[in-house]
Structures are given as structure tokens and as C-alpha cells.
N, C-alpha and C positions, 0 to 999 in steps of 0.2 A: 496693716491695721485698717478696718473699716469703721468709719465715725457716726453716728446713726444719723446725722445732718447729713442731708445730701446737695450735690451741685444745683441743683434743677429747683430747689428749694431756694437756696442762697439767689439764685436766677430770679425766684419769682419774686423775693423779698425786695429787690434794687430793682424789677421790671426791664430788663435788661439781660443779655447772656453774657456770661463770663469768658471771655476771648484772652488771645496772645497778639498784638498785632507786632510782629518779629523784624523792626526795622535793620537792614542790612546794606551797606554801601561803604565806599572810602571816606575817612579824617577829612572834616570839611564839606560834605557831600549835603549837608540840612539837616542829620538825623536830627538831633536833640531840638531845633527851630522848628522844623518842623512839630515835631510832638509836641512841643509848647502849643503851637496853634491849635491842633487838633484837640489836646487835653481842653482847649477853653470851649471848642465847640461842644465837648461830651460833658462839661459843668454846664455849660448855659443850655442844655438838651435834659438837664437834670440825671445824667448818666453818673457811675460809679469809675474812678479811671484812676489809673498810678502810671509814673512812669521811673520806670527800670534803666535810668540812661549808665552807658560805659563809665565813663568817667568817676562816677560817683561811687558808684558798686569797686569798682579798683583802687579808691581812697580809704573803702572799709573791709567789705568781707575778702576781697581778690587782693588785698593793699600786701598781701603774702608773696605774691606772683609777678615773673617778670614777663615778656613779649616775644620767649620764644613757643616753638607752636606746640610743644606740650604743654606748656605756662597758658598759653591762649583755649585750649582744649578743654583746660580745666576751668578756668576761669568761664566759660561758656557753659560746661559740665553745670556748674555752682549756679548761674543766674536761669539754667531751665527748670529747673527742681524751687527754686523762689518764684517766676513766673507762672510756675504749673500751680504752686499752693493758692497765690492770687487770684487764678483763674476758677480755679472752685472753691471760695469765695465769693465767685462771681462780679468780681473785679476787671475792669478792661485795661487788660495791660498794655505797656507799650514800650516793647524794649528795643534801645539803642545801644546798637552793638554794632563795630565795623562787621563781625561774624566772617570774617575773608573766605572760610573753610566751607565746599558746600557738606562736605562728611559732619562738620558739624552741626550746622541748617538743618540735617538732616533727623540727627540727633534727635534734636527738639524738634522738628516737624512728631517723628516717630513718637517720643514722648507725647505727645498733645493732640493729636489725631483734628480731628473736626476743628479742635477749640486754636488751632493754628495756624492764620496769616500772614506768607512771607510779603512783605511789602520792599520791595528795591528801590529804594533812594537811588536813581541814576545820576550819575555827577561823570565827566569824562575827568581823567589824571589831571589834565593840565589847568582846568577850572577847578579843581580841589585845591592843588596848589597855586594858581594865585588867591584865592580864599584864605587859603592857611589860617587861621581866625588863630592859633596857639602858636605860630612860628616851626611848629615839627616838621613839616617836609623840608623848609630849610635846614633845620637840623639835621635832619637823615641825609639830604644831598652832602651834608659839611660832614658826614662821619661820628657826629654825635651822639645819634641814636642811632643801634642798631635792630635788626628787625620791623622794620618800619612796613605797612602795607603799603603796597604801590610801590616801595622805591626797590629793598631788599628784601623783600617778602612779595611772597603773590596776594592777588584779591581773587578771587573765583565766581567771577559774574555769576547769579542764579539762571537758574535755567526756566524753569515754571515758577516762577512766583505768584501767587494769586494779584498780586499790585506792581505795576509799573510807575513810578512818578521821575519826572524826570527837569531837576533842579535849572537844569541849563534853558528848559525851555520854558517854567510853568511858575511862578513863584510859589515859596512856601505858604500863604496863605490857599493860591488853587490848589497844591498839592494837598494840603492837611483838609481841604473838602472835597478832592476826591474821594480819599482814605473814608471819613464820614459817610461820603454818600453809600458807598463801599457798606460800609457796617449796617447801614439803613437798609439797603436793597435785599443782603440776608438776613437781615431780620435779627440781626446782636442787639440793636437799638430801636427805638422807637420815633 
């Protein structure tokens, strides 16, 4: 179906382009802190911004699915197709997703073309885990969760992401201005 509003419209109405920034790393890695930060830098920039974090989206629309990697496909499936609507809207999204899978990175890269940013939240294993901010890796080392990324599931480092940040070295506040500066420098923001 074509709408006779168009993206580039919605664009000009918020002064601003309508983006995906596709945050992807391990449980514990900053995603959701991070995007806190950054969301506040694109309200006080007078920018238009949502954030799409896991957890939330898996309480409601995904609250159906479980963690194994069809369950996860899907659940991924579901939040690039809500992303993509945001984005022409002209919406700057920010979606926190472990996203382990790069077939499905991919996915959503393909769906979104231009209008999507993989950003990598770099965290190594063993600083995720002592993080644990929810107690799950201890969970999954105790056999309580299974499917767990990192422990009994793989992560699949990205390969080209457009963003590297990297939690061990930079804090979330420099990371979530790099990310901005990021958006400035192509000209998503103002």
C-alpha cells in the first residue's frame, strides 16, 4: 500500500531524518543505558526519538515467544517491521536488541537500507557477566535458563557496523555522544 504522506515529508515536519540506530551486543553490554543517554541528548537537540528496547517489546507484542532461535528470528522479524514504521514517521529509533544472529542484522539492515545504523555495544563475556544487572548469566551458568546468549547460544560479533562503542573502555555517557555525534556528522540531526 502507498500512503500519499511521504518519509521525506514526515523528515521535514521534525527537521530531522527518520533513522534506525540498531543497537546490538550481549545481556549487560549498556544497550538500554546507553539509549537512555543518547535519547536525552536528541530531546535536549529538540530531535523526535523512541526507543524500541528488548525487554519491553518481549513483555508485550513478543510476550508469545520463547529464546530459542526460531523464537528469536521472529521476535526480531516483529520489531524491524515496528522500527521501519517509526522510521517513516521520521522517528529516530533506537532499538535494543541482543540481535546475536548476524542473518538477522541482516534482515533489518536489508529491510531499511540507508535508513539503518548497526551500532555494537562491545562488552567482552566476562564484563557482561560480572555486570549481570538481572542475575541471568548466573542463571544460565546454574542451568536455569536455557538458550541464554553467551553461555548456551552464540553471539555473532558484527562484522561492519557503522558504530563501534566499546562499554569496557568509554563510559555510557561518551558512548551515547559518540552515537550523536554520529547522527550529526550524516546529517540525521541538526
Amino acid at each position: 500500500m502507498s500512503f500519499s504522506v511521504k518519509k521525506e515529508f514526515r523528515d521535514k515536519q521534525k527537521n530531522q531524518r527518520g533513522v534506525v540506530l540498531w543497537f546490538t551486543g550481549l545481556s549487560g553490554a549498556g544497550k538500554t543505558t546507553i539509549a537512555n543517554e543518547l535519547d536525552q541528548l536528541l530531546i535536549a537537540n529538540n530531535n523526535h526519538s523512541y526507543i524500541l528496547d528488548g525487554d519491553i517489546f518481549r513483555a508485550g507484542l513478543s510476550s508469545d515467544l520463547s529464546f530459542t532461535r526460531q523464537n528469536r528470528e521472529e521476535n526480531l522479524r516483529r520489531i524491524k517491521y515496528v522500527a521501519e514504521m517509526f522510521c517513516d514517521a521520521g522517528i529516530i529509533s533506537i532499538v535494543t536488541f541482543i540481535s546475536p544472529f548476524t542473518a538477522d542484522r541482516k534482515k533489518a539492515r536489508d529491510l531499511l537500507g540507508e535508513y539503518y545504523i548497526e551500532v555494537y555495544i562491545k562488552t567482552p563475556l566476562e564484563i557482561a557477566e560480572k555486570r549481570d544487572p538481572k542475575g541471568l548469566y548466573k542463571k544460565a551458568r546454574n542451568g536455569e535458563i536455557q538458550n541464554f546468549t553467551g553461555i548456551d547460544s552464540p553471539y555473532e560479533e558484527p562484522e561492519n557496523p557503522e558504530l563501534i562503542v566499546d562499554t569496557e573502555k568509554q563510559s555510557s555517557g561518551e558512548c551515547a555522544l559518540a552515537i550523536f555525534r554520529y547522527l550529526k556528522m550524516k546529517k540525521f540531526v541538526n
